[in-house]
N, C-alpha and C positions, 0 to 999 in steps of 0.2 A: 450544430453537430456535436457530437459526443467525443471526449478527450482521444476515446482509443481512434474514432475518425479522422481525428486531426492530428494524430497521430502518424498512422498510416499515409495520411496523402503530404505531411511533411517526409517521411521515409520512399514515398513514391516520385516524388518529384528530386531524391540526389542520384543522379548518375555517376557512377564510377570510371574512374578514370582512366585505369589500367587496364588492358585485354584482360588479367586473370583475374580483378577483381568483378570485372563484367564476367567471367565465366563460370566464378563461384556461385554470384548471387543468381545468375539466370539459371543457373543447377539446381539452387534450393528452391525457384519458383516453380522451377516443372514438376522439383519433387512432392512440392506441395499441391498445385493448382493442373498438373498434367494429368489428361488419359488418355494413357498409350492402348489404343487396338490393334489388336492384329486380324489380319481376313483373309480368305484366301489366297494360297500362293505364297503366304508368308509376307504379304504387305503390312507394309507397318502404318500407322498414322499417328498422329501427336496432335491432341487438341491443349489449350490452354485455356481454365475457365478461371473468369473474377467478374467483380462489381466493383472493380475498382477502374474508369478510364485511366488516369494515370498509372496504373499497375501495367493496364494492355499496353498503352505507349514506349513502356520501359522493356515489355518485352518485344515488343515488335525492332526496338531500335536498337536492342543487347542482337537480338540476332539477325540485323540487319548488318551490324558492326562486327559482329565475328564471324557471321560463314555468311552476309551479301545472299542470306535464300530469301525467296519472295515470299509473303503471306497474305491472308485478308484475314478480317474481322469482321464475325457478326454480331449484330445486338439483339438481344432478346429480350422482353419484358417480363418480371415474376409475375406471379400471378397475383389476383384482385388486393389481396392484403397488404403484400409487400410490393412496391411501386419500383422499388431498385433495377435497373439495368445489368443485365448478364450478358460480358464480354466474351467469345468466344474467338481465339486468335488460332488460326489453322495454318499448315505449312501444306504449300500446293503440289510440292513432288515429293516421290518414296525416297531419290538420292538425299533431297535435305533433311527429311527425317532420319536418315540412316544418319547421317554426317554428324546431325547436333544428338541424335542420343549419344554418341560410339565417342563425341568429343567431352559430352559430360559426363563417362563414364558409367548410361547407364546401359548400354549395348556393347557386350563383349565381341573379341573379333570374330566369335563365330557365329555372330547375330543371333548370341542369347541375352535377354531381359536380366538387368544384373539390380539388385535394391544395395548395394554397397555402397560407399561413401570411395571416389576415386581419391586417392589418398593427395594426388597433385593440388586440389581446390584448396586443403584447407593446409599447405604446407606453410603457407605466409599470415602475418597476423592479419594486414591488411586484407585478404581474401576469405581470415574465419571471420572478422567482422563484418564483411560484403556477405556471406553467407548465411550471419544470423541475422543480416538483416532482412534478404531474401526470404527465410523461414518466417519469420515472422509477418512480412507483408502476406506472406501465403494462406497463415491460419494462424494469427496471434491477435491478441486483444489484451488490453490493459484497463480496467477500472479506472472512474472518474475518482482521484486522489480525494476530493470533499468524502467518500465515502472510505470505505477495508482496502489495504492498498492489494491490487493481487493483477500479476500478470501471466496469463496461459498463452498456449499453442497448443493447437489439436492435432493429433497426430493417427492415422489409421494404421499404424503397422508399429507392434510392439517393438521388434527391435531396432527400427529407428528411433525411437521414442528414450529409450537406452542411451542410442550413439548421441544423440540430443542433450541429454541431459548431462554424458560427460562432458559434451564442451562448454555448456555454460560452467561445469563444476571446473573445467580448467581456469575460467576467471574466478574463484572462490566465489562462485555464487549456487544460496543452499535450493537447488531446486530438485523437486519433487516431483512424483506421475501421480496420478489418480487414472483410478477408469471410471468414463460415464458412455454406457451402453458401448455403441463398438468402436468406440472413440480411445486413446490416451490422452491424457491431460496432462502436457509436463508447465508446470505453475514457479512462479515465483512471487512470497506475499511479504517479504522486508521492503520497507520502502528505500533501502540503501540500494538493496539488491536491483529494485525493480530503476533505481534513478543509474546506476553501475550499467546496465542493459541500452537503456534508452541511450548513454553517452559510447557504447561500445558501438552502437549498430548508426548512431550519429545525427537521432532526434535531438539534436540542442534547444530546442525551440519548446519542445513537449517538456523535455530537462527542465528548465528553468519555468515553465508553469507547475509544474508537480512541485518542484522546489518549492515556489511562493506558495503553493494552495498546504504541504508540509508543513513549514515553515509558521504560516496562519493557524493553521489548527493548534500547532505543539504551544505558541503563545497563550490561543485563548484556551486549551484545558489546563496550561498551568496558573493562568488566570482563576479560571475554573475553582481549580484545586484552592489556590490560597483564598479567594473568599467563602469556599464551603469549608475551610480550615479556621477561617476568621469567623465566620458563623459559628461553626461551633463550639471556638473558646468563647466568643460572647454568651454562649447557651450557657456552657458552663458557670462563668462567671453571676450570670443573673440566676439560674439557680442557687447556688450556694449562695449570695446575694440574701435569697426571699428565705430559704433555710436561717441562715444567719438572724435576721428581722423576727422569724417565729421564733428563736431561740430567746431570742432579745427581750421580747412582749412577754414571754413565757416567765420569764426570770421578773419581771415588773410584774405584773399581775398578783405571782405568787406568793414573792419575797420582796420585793421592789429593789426598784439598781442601785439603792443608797446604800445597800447590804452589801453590793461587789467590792474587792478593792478601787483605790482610785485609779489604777492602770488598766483595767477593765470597765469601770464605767463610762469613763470620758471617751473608750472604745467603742460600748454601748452606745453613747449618747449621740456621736458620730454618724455611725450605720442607721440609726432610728432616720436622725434629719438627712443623711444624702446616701438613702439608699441603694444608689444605680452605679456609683461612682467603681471602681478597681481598687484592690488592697493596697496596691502602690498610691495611689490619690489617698486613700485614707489616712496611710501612714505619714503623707507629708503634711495632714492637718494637725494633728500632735505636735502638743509641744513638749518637751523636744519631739523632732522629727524621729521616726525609725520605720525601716526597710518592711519590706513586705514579708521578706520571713519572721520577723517581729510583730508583724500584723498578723500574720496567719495563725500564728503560736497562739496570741492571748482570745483568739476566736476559737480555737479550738480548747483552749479553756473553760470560754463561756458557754461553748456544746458541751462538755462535759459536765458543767451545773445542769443544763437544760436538760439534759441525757438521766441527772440524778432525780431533777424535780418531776420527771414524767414516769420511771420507777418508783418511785413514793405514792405519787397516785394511783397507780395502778392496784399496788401494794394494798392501799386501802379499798 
């Protein structure tokens, strides 16, 4: 299964404990996963769709446990491509549809359809975090962390998508909308942000796999880093190396290295026989010993000859 799956069925399997935290989160399920008709007469209906069995369990049992109304469930199969089961949970009389929208505020008392946010759900933290958890088992996905860290929710009604994204921006978290087709997309792609979320709505289990799979990544690209860092001070190094060695031969060929001083020959003579070695290694074969800025110096002296004797040729 895929992280944001095991995800979801760790967040579908925590019940809440409190009546109002059961009340928030089964609000953000209808608001995501319900479709209210209306038909003749003004009857109302409430269906509830998912693919999640555990999602259907938690709501049949949130509203078994606040308003005791009856319901059934049917399964349905997708079609040939996708093999997933389609959970449809139904309430069998019009009083307990009227009862659970009009309790989660979304039926006003004059039996009008209200898309507001009843202000009572989200007045405790324990209930906004029952809430985004609900929102999220509704229409949220999270990327597997091995890949771009990025967590959505799909939202069909812009100005929910708004009220959404203030509350996550009430936990300082920087989330964002896109649109894709008639969809809102409110996203969050910090990997703080998206680890902040999972511990708000009470995925501990997901938390601490992001964490480790984080955690692994930021080792091996700084791994990463210091041996493409060490690769190419060595690059450097053996070029200026082989530069060095042509400079060298240049200067014997021409003039021979008995012509250098003797602080630059025995320099020469050095670099000729251990080519590969680091200015600091060379300098400690000298006797006397001297530093690498001292090595460097009398090299960039002997370029400086080499630099003259290949102007002279030229010349001629």
């Amino acid at each position: 299964m895929s992280f944001s799956t095991d995800t979801k069925n760790e967040l579908a399997r925590i019940l809440a404990q409190k009546r109002c935290c059961q009340t928030a989160e089964l609000a953000a399920l209808v608001k995501m996963d319900g479709l209210i008709q209306i038909s003749g007469r003004h009857r109302i209906s409430l269906h509830l769709i998912t693919e999640s069995a555990a999602v259907a369990r938690k709501l049949i049992t949130y509203l078994k446990n606040l308003f005791a109304v009856k319901t059934d469930i049917l399964i349905k199969k997708k079609n040939k491509l996708k093999k997933n089961n389609i959970y449809l949970v139904r309430m069998l009389t019009q009083d307990d549809v009227v009862t659970v929208l009009h309790a989660l505020g979304m039926l006003d008392d004059k039996g009008r359809l209200s898309d507001d946010i009843k202000p009572d759900l989200l007045k405790k933290e324990c209930c906004r975090r029952s809430y985004l958890r609900g929102i999220f088992l509704g229409g949220g996905s999270v990327s597997d962390p091995e890949g771009n860290y990025h967590l959505e929710i799909l939202v069909n009604n812009e100005e929910f998508s708004q009220v959404l994204c203030s509350i996550l921006k009430r936990y300082k978290l920087a989330a964002g909308i896109n649109k894709r087709k008639n969809w809102d997309v409110v996203y969050l792609k910090g990997s703080e942000d998206i680890i902040k979320l999972l511990n708000l709505m009470g995925a501990h289990g997901a938390l601490l796999n992001f964490e480790n799979v984080r955690i692994y990544k930021d080792v091996r690209n700084q791994v990463n880093r210091l041996v493409n860092c060490e690769t190419a001070n060595l690059n450097k190094t053996v070029n200026a190396a082989v530069r060095q060695v042509e400079d060298i031969r240049l200067i014997d060929r021409v003039i021979g290295l008995s012509k250098l001083p003797d602080i630059l020959r025995s320099i020469a003579e050095y670099r000729l026989t251990y080519p590969d070695i680091s200015l600091k290694e060379l300098g400690e074969m000298l006797e006397p010993k001297i530093g690498k800025s001292g090595v460097n110096h009398r090299m960039r002296r002997i370029q400086e000859i080499a630099e003259k004797i290949r102007e002279s040729m030229k010349a001629e």
